[in-house]
SEBA-534961 format. One record per residue (C-alpha): x, y, z; residue number from 1. Coordinates in steps of 0.02 Angstrom, whole numbers, plus 50000, padded with zeros to 5 digits. Example, Ala and Ser with C-alpha at 12.3 -4.5 7.8 and 13.67 -1.06 7.14 Angstrom:
2
SITE      u      v      w  pos
SITE  50615  49775  50390    1
SITE  50684  49947  50357    2
This chain:
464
SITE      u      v      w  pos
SITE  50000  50000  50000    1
SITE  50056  50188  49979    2
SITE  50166  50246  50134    3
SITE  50120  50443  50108    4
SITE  49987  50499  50242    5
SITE  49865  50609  50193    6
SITE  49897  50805  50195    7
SITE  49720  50859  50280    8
SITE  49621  50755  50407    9
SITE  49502  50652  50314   10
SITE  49303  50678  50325   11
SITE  49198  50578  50223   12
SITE  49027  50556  50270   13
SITE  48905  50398  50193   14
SITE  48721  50433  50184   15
SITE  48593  50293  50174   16
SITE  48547  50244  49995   17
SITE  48709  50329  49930   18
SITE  48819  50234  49799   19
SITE  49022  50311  49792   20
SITE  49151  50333  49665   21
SITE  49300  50370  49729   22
SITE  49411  50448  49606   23
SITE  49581  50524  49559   24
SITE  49735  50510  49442   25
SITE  49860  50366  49504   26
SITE  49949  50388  49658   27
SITE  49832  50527  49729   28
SITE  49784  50403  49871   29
SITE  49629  50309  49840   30
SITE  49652  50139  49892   31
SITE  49714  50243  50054   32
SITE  49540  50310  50098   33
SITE  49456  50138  50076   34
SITE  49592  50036  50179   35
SITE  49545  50153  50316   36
SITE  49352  50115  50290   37
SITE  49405  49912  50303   38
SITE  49533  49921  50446   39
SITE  49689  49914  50317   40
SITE  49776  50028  50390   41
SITE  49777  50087  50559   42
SITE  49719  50245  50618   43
SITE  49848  50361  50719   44
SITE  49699  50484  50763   45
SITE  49510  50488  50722   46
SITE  49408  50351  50690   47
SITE  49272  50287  50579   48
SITE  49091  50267  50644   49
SITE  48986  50137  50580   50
SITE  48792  50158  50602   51
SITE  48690  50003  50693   52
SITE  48660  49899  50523   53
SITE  48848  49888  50456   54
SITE  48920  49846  50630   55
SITE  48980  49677  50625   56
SITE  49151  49572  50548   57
SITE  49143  49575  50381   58
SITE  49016  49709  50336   59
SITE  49112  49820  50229   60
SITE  49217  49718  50075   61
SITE  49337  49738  49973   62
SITE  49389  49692  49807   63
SITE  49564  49724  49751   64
SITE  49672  49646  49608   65
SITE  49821  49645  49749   66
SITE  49672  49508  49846   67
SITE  49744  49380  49735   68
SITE  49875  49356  49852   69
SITE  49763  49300  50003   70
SITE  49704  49157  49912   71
SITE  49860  49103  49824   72
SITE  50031  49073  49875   73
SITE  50109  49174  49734   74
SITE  50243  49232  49844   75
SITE  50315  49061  49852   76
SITE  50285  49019  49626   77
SITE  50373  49082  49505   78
SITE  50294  49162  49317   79
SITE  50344  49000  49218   80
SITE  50280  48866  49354   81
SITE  50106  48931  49275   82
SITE  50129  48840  49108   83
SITE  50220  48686  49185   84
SITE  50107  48568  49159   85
SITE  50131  48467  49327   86
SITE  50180  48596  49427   87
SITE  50012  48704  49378   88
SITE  49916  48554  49444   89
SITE  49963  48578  49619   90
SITE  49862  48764  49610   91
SITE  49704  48729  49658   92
SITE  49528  48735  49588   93
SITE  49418  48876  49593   94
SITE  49279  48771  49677   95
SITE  49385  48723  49815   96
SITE  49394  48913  49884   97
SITE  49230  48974  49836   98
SITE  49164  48938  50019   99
SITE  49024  48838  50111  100
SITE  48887  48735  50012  101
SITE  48738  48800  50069  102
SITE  48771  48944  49968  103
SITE  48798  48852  49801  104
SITE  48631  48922  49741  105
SITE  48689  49090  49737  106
SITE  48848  49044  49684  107
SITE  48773  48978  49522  108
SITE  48681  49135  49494  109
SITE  48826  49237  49518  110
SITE  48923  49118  49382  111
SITE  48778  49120  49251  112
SITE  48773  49299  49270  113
SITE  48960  49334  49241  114
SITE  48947  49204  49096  115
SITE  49078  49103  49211  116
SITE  48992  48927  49227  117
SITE  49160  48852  49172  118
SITE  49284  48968  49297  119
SITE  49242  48797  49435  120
SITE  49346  48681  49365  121
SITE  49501  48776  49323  122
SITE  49642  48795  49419  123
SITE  49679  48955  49504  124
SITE  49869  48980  49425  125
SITE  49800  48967  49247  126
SITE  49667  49095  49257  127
SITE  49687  49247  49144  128
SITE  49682  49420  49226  129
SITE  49508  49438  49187  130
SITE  49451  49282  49243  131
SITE  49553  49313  49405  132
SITE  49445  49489  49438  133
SITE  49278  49384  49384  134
SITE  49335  49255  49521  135
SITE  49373  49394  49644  136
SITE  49218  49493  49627  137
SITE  49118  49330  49632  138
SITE  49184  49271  49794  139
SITE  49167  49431  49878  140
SITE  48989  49447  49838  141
SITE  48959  49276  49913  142
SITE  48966  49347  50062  143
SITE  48842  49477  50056  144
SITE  48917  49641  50137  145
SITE  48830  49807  50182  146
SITE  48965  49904  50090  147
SITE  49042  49826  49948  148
SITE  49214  49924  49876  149
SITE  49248  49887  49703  150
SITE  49462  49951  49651  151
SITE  49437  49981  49473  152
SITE  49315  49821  49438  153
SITE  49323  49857  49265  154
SITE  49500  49834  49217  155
SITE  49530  49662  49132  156
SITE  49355  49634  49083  157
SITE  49310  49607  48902  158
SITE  49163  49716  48836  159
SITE  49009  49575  48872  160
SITE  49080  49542  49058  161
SITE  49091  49758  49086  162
SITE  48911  49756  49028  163
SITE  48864  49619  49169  164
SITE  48950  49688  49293  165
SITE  48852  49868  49258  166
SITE  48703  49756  49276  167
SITE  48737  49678  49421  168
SITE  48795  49846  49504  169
SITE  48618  49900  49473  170
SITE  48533  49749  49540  171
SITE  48630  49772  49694  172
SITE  48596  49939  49711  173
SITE  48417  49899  49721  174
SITE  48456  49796  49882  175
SITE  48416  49855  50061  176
SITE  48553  49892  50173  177
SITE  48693  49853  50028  178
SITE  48806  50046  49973  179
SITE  48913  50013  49828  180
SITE  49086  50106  49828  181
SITE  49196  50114  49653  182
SITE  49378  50170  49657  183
SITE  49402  50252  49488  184
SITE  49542  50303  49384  185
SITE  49440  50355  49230  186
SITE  49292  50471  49234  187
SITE  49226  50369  49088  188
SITE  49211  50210  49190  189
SITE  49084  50289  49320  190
SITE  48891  50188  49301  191
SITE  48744  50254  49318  192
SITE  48703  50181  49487  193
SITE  48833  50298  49552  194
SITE  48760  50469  49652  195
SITE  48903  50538  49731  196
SITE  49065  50577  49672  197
SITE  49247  50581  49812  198
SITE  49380  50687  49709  199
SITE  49567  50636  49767  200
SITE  49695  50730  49706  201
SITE  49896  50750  49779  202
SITE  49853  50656  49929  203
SITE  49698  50775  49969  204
SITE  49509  50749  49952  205
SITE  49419  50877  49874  206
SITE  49240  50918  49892  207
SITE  49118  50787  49870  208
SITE  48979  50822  49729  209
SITE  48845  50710  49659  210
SITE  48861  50618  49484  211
SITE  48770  50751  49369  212
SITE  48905  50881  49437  213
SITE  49065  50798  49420  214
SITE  48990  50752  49234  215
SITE  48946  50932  49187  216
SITE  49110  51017  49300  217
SITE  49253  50998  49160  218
SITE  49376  51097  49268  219
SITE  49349  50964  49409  220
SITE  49388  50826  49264  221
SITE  49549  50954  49195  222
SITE  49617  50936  49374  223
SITE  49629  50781  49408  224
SITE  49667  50738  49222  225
SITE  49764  50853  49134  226
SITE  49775  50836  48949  227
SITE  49972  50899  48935  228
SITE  50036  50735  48895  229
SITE  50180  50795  48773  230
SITE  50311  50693  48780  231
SITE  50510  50712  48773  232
SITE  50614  50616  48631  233
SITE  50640  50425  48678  234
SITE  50817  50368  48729  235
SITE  50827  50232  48607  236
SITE  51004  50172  48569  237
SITE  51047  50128  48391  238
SITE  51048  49922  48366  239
SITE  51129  49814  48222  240
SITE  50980  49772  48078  241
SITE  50913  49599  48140  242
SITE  50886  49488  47993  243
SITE  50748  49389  48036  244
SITE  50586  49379  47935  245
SITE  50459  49331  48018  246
SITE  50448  49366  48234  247
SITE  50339  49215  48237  248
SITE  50252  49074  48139  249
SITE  50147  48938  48239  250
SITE  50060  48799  48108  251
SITE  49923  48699  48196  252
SITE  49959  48721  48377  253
SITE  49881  48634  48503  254
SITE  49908  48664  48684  255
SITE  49819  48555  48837  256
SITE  49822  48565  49026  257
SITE  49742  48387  49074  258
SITE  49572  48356  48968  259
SITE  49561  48554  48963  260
SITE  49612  48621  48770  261
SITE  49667  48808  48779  262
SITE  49712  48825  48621  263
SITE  49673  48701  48459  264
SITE  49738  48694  48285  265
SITE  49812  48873  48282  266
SITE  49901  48962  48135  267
SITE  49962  49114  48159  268
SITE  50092  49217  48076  269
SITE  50200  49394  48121  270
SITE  50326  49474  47988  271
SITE  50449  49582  48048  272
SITE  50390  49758  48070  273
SITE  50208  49712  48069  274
SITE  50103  49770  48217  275
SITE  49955  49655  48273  276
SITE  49815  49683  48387  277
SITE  49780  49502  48478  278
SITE  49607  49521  48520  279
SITE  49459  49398  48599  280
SITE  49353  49357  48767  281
SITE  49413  49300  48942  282
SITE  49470  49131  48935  283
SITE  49498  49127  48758  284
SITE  49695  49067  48781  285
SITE  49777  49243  48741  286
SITE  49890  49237  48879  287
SITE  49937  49059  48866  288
SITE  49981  49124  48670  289
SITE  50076  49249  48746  290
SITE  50179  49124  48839  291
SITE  50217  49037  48696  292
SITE  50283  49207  48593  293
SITE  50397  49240  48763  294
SITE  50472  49072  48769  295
SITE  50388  49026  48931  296
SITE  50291  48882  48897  297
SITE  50375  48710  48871  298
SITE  50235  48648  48770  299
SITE  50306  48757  48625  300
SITE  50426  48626  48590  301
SITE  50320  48507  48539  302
SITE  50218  48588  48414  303
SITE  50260  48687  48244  304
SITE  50330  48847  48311  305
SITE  50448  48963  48261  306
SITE  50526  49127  48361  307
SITE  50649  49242  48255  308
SITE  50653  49108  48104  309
SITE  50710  48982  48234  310
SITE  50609  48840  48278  311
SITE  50576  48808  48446  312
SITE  50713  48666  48539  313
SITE  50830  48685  48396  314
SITE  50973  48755  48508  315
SITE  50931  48943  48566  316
SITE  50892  48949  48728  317
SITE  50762  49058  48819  318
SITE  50888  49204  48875  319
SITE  50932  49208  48678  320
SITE  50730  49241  48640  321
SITE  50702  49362  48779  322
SITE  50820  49490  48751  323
SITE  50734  49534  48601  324
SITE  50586  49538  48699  325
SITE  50498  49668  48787  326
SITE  50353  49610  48884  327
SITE  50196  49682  48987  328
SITE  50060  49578  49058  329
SITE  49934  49579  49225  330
SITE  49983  49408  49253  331
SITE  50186  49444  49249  332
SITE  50128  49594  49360  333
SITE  50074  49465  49511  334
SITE  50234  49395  49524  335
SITE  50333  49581  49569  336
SITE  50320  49557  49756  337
SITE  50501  49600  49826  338
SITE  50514  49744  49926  339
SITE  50641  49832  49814  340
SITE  50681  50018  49741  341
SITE  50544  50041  49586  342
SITE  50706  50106  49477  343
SITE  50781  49916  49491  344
SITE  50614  49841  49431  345
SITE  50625  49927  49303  346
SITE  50834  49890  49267  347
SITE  50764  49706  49278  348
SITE  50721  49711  49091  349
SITE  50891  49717  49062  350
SITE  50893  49555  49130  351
SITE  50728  49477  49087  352
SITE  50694  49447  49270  353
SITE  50536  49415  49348  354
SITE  50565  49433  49528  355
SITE  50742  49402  49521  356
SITE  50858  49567  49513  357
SITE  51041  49580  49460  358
SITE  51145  49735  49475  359
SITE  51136  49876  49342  360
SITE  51290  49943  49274  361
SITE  51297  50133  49284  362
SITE  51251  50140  49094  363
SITE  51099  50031  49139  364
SITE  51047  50137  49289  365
SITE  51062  50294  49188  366
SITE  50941  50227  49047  367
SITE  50829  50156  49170  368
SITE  50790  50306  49250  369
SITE  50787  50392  49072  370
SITE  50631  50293  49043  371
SITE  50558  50334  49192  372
SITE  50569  50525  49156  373
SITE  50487  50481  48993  374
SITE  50322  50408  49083  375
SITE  50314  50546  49218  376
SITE  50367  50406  49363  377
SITE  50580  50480  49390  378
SITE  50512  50550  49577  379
SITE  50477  50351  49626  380
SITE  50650  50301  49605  381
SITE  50710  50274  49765  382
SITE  50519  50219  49817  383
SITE  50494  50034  49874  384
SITE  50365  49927  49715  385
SITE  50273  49845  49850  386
SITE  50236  50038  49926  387
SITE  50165  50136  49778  388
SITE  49996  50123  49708  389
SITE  49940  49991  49599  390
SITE  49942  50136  49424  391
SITE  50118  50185  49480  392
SITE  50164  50012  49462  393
SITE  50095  49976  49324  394
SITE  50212  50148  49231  395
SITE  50357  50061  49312  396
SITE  50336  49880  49246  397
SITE  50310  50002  49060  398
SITE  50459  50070  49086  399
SITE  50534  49896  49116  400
SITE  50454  49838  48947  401
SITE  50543  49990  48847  402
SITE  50720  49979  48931  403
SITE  50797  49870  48839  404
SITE  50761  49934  48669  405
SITE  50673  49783  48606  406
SITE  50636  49710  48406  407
SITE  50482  49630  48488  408
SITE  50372  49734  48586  409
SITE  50231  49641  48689  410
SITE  50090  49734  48776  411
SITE  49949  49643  48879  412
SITE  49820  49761  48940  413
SITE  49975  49890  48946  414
SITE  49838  50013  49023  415
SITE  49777  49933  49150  416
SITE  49758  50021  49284  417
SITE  49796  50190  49212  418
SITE  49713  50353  49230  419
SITE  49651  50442  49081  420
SITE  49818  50554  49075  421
SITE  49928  50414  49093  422
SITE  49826  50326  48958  423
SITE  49858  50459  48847  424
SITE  50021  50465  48886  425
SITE  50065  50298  48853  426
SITE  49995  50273  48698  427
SITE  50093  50423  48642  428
SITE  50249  50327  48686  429
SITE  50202  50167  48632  430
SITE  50137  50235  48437  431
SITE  50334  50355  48435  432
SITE  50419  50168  48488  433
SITE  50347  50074  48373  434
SITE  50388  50236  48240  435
SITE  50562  50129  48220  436
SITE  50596  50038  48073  437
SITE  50579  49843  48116  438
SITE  50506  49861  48262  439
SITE  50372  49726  48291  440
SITE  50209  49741  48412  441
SITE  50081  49615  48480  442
SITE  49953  49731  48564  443
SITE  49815  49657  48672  444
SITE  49671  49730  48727  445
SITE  49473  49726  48796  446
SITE  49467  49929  48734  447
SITE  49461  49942  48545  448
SITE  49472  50128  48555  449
SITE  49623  50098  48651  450
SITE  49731  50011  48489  451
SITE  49869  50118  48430  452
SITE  49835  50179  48267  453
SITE  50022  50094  48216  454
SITE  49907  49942  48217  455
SITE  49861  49889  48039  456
SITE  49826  49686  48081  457
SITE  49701  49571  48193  458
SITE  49700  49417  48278  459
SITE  49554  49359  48378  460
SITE  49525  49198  48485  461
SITE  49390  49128  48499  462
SITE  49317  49043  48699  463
SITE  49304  48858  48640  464
């Protein structure tokens, strides 16, 4: 969690009938407002006073991404064990931690709803970011809560599962003695169950207005989202012409885990220079794709697949693929738990570390924290990972994508989590990267608007 306190004593006042959005650019201190209202963090003065029907353990919720590590061990795994096919099996299965029996009836209505009837029987380590929120959000609302806090619910979701959850927010809103709060990083995100509207901004809360105001009050929306996104040139270091001609070919691959097919007779192709859009629903088998493209998965060797002209298990080893790699994902973002200085997360890429750090050389410090000026993130430097907010992170594992100058750029959901200026602001980057001859980019996304306009093929998986 953020270690900055607050610059003004907090007073926030919840009405009966009221449904929140909490909102603000990243790092302005929203998840540090509602880990006061669930006991997160202590308090060193004040307090917060609960009326007669939401005193009692358990009565306000939460639902965080970062609540993926109370019900899985990921401290203790590391990012390839996922697509090991033994290994994976000792995860366990979503119906073993979706609680008691007795409320399997409402669990099934909660799993029709989401369009999740099949999230059961997989195995926690092999869910896709979006399936891991779905899980999340269903679990929490097993236990019916009198407040319910939502972190940016919306991230990872394709477009049908945003459109349930809207509908589901509305459903619940309609229930006695249940108050709905969102934390928001995009004013665009905000439903129309919402009535009142918590500004944060630097670590301050501004005035609370209702919904129609913030809407109609564009200098609110200019404050906490400024528009200036220019950005300074790129540090990009001159490489030797790579001579490959095609970043990736794959000719009927299959891939299992047990009697479960993720992906099945798949052709795909990638010519150097080309920039691709991979596109489809949850649990379509994008990131297990993914794992193939970054050399992760052992299952690559035994199908037709080719990285760089090479085929797979014909000498090169991973270290060879990677460094002409650079790689973004919400899954590869779980596994960043160490309690180390943001600047060497980001010198990891050197490295093509997950988790595992090795020391920069002065040349490799300097460019690291190059990139960080670029994305607006140089004043975290020195700032413990584990410490900032879960945006900040997100600019810092970006940076870590860019550092290295790679031929093949990979971006997963590279906005998640972003605020509408950072958003901006990384596309910008992203489009004047990929501006360089040869460079290659995979781009995957639930946000069509969000595509960089680089982008000239698709690719879309289909949910067998």
């Amino acid at each position: 969690m953020p270690e900055f306190r607050f610059r003004m004593p907090v007073e926030w006042a919840l009405s009966s009938g009221q449904h929140w959005a909490v909102i603000g650019p990243n790092g302005a201190g929203k998840t540090i407002i509602t880990d006061m209202l669930t006991g997160k963090i202590p308090l060193k003065e004040g307090e917060v006073l609960r009326s007669q029907e939401c005193d009692y353990p358990g009565a306000i919720k939460s639902v965080t991404f970062r609540d993926i590590y109370d019900v899985a061990d990921y401290k203790n795994m590391y990012y390839q064990q996922r697509w090991n096919t033994s290994e994976a099996d000792q995860s366990p299965l979503i119906k073993d931690l979706m609680g008691s029996w007795d409320q399997q009836d409402y669990l099934q209505e909660l799993l029709r709803f989401f369009h999740a009837e099949d999230l059961l029987d997989k195995r926690l380590i092999l869910l896709s970011s979006g399936e891991l929120r779905k899980f999340l959000i269903i679990k929490m609302l097993l236990s019916k809560p009198a407040v319910l806090i939502l972190d940016n619910p919306y991230i990872g979701l394709d477009a049908p599962s945003r459109l349930h959850l809207n509908d589901l927010l509305q459903r619940m809103a309609s229930m006695d003695h249940l108050q709905i709060i969102l934390v928001l990083s995009n004013p665009d995100d905000i439903p129309e169950i919402i009535t009142n509207i918590l500004p944060v901004y630097d670590k301050q809360l501004l005035p609370p207005v209702t919904r129609e105001n913030f809407i109609e009050n564009q200098n609110l929306q200019h404050k906490l989202f400024p528009q200036n996104t220019e950005i300074p040139d790129l540090p990009l270091q001159e490489k030797p012409s790579s001579d490959y001609q095609f970043a990736l070919q794959m000719n009927a691959v299959n891939i299992k885990y047990g009697d479960r097919a993720i992906l099945q007779n798949l052709s795909w192709e990638v010519r150097r220079g080309e920039k691709w859009a991979l596109l489809g629903p949850n649990g379509a088998g994008k990131s297990t794709l993914l794992s193939l493209v970054c050399a992760d998965n052992p299952q690559s060797y035994a199908n037709h697949f080719y990285l760089f002209d090479k085929k797979r298990g014909s000498g090169e080893s991973i270290w060879e693929i990677k460094k002409r790699i650079g790689y973004i994902s919400p899954e590869v973002h779980l596994y960043y738990l160490q309690d180390v200085p943001s600047i060497d997360v980001v010198g990891s890429g050197f490295f093509d570390s997950i988790g595992l750090y090795r020391k920069c050389t002065q040349e490799q410090y300097a460019c690291a924290l190059e990139w960080m000026k670029i994305f607006g993130i140089e004043n975290l430097q020195h700032q413990s990972f584990l410490k900032i907010s879960y945006g900040e992170q997100r600019l810092i594992l970006l940076a870590r994508a860019f550092v290295k100058n790679p031929e093949l750029l990979i971006l997963d959901e590279p906005l998640h989590g972003l605020d509408k200026s950072n958003k901006i602001k990384a596309g910008k980057i992203i489009e004047r990267f990929c501006w360089q001859n040869g460079k290659t980019l995979i781009y995957v996304t639930h946000y069509p608007h969000e595509i960089p306009p680089c982008v000239t093929h698709r690719f879309v998986l289909t949910k067998s």
